[in-house]
C-alpha positions in Angstrom: 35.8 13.8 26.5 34.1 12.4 29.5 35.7 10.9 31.9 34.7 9.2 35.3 37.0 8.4 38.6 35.7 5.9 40.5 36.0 6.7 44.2 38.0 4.7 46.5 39.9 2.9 42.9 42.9 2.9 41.6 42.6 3.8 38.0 45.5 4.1 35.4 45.8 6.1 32.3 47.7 4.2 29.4 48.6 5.6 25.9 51.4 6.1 23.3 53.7 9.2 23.9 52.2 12.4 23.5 48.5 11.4 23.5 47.9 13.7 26.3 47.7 11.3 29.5 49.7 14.1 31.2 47.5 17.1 30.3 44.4 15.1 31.4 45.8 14.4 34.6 47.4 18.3 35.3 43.2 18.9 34.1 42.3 17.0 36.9 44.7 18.6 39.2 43.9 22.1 38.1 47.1 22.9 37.1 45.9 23.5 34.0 42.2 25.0 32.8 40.5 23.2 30.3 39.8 25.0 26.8 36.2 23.7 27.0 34.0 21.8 29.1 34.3 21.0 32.8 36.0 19.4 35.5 34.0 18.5 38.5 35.0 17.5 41.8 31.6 16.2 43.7 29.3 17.3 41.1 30.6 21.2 41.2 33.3 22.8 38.7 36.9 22.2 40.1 38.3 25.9 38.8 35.9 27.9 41.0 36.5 26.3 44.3 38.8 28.0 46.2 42.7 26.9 46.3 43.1 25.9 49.8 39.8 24.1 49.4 40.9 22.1 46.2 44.5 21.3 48.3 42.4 19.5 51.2 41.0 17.3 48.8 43.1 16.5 46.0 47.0 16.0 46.1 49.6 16.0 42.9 53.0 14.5 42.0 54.0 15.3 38.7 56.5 13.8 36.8 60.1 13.9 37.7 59.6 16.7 40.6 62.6 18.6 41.6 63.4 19.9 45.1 65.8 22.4 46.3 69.7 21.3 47.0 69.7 20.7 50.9 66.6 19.5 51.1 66.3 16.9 53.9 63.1 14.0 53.6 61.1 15.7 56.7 61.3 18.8 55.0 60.0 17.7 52.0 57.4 15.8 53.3 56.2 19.0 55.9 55.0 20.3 52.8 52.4 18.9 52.4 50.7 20.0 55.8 51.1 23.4 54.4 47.6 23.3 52.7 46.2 22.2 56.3 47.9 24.9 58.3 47.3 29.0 58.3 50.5 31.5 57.4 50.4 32.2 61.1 50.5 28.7 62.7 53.3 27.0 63.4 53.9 23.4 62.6 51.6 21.6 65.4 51.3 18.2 67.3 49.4 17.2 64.7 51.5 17.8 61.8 54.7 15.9 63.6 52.4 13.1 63.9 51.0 12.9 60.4 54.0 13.5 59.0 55.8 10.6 61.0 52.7 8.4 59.9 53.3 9.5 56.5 56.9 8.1 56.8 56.1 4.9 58.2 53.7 3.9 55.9 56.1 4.5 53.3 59.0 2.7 55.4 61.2 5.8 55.2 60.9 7.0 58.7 64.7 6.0 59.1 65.5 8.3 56.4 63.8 12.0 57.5 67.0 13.3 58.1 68.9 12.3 54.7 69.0 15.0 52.3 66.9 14.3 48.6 69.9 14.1 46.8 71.7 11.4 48.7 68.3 8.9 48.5 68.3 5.8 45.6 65.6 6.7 42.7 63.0 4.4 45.0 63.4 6.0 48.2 63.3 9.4 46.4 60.3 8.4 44.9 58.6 7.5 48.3 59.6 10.2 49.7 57.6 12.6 47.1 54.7 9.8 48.1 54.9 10.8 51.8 54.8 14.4 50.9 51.5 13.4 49.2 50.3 11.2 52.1 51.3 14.1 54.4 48.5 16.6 52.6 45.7 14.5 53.8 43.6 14.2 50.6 40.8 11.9 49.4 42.5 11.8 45.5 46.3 11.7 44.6 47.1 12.3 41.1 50.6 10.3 40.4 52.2 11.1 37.0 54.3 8.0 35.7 55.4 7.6 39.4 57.5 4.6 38.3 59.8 7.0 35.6 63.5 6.0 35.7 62.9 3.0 38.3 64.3 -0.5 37.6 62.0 -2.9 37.5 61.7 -4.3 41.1 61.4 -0.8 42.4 58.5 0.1 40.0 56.5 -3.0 41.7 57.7 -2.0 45.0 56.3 1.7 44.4 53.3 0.0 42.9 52.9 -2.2 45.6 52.9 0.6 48.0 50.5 2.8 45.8 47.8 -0.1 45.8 48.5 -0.6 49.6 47.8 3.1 49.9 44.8 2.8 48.6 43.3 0.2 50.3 44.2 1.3 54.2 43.5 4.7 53.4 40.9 4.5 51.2 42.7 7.1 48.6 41.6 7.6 45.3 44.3 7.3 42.6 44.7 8.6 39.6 48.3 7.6 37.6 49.6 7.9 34.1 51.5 4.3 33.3 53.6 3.4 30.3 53.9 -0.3 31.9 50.3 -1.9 30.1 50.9 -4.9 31.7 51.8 -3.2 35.3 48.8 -1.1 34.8 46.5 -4.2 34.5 47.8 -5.6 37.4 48.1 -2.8 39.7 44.6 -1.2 38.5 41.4 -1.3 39.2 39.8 1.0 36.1 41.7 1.5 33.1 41.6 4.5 30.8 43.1 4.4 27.1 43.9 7.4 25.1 44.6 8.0 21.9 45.5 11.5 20.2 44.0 13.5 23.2 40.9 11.4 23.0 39.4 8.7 25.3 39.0 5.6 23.1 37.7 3.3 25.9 37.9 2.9 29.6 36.7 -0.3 32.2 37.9 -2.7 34.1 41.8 -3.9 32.9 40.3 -6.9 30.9 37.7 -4.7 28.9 40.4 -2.4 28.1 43.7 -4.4 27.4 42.4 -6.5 25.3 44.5 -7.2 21.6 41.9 -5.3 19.3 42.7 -2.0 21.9 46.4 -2.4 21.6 45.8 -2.5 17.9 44.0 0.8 17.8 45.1 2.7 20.1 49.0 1.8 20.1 49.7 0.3 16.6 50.4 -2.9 18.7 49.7 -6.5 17.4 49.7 -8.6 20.9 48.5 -11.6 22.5 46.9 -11.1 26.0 47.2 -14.6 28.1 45.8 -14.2 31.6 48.7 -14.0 33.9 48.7 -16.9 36.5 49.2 -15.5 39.9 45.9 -13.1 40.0 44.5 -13.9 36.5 44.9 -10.2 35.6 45.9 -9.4 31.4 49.0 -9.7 30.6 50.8 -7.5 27.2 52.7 -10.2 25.0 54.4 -8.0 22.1 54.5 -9.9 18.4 55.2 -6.6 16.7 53.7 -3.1 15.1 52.3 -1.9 12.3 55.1 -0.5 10.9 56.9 -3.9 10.9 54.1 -5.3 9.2 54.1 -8.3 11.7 
């Protein structure tokens, strides 16, 4: 397959269940080597640059990550300096000071003390976000980020991605479920189908009711939702209904 990430966008990966939107994002991570082919990271093959070197520049969270029992929000988050520092430094100025950014802009500063375990599924989830922020990298890979969250915390998390994006000038890279949240939080859209790319664009060249038919089994209508005119998902039934 070929597949592009725009720099400086946020793109989402959409698909039915077991298409391989995970696998193509642990790929990009380099969790993972690819059977065949390549993945580049400016124009030169991701699996033979060194580890640190990869760390600097590309940050993952994948999907439903665990910590150890004790864990407090600071620690978790100091992580993430641990591709910027040597085994022999200790942490540094520096690292307290992007780390209490990291917090802040996630609006968890308040919270660095509280152990993992006693945060809500949101403030969990920005804390694993911090840790990200933390690492100092150009591209965060986010796999379904919004996973077990209510509804008004998945647009608060999405809210926060996008926002991330734009003052930090981040690449992202996420696997949604959500087509319609994906449409409106996105700016590049990538739909898969039985590990294969069937089309990828902007979210109105891509969710569009022919796509959902193909690639989902989905008969929908898409209206143009009224706030920023981004595609909206309206469900009238699947293919093994008949409807």
């Amino acid at each position: 397959m070929t597949f592009d990430v725009p720099t400086g966008s946020v793109t989402s990966i959409i698909g039915p269940n077991g298409c391989g939107k995970s696998t193509l994002l642990r790929g990009l991570g380099r969790l993972i080597a690819p059977r065949s082919g390549r993945v580049l990271l400016d124009g030169s093959p991701i699996g033979s640059q060194p580890t640190r070197q990869v760390a600097r520049r590309i940050s993952i969270l994948p999907q439903s990550p665990a910590a150890p029992p004790g864990l407090t929000v600071a620690d978790l988050v100091s992580r993430g300096r641990h591709p910027r520092q040597r085994w022999y430094e200790q942490f540094s100025v520096l690292d307290e000071k992007t780390l209490r950014h990291a917090l802040t802009s996630t609006g968890i500063l308040d919270l660095a003390g509280t152990r993992l375990e006693e945060l809500s599924g949101g403030q969990r989830q920005r804390a694993w976000i911090s840790m990200t922020l933390a690492q100092e990298t150009g591209i965060m890979l986010l796999d379904e980020p919004t996973t077990y969250l209510d509804l008004a915390h998945q647009v608060e998390l999405l809210e926060l991605i996008v926002r991330m994006n734009r003052e930090h000038n981040r690449t992202v890279v996420m696997v949604l479920h959500d087509i319609s949240l994906a449409a409106r939080y996105s700016d590049h859209l990538v739909a898969m189908k039985s590990g294969a790319i069937v089309t990828q664009g902007r979210p109105d060249e891509v969710v569009r009711p022919d796509v959902l038919h193909e690639v989902f089994g989905l008969s929908a209508q898409v209206i143009s939702e009224p706030t920023h005119g981004r595609p909206h998902v309206i469900p009238l039934g699947t293919l093994s209904t008949g409807t």
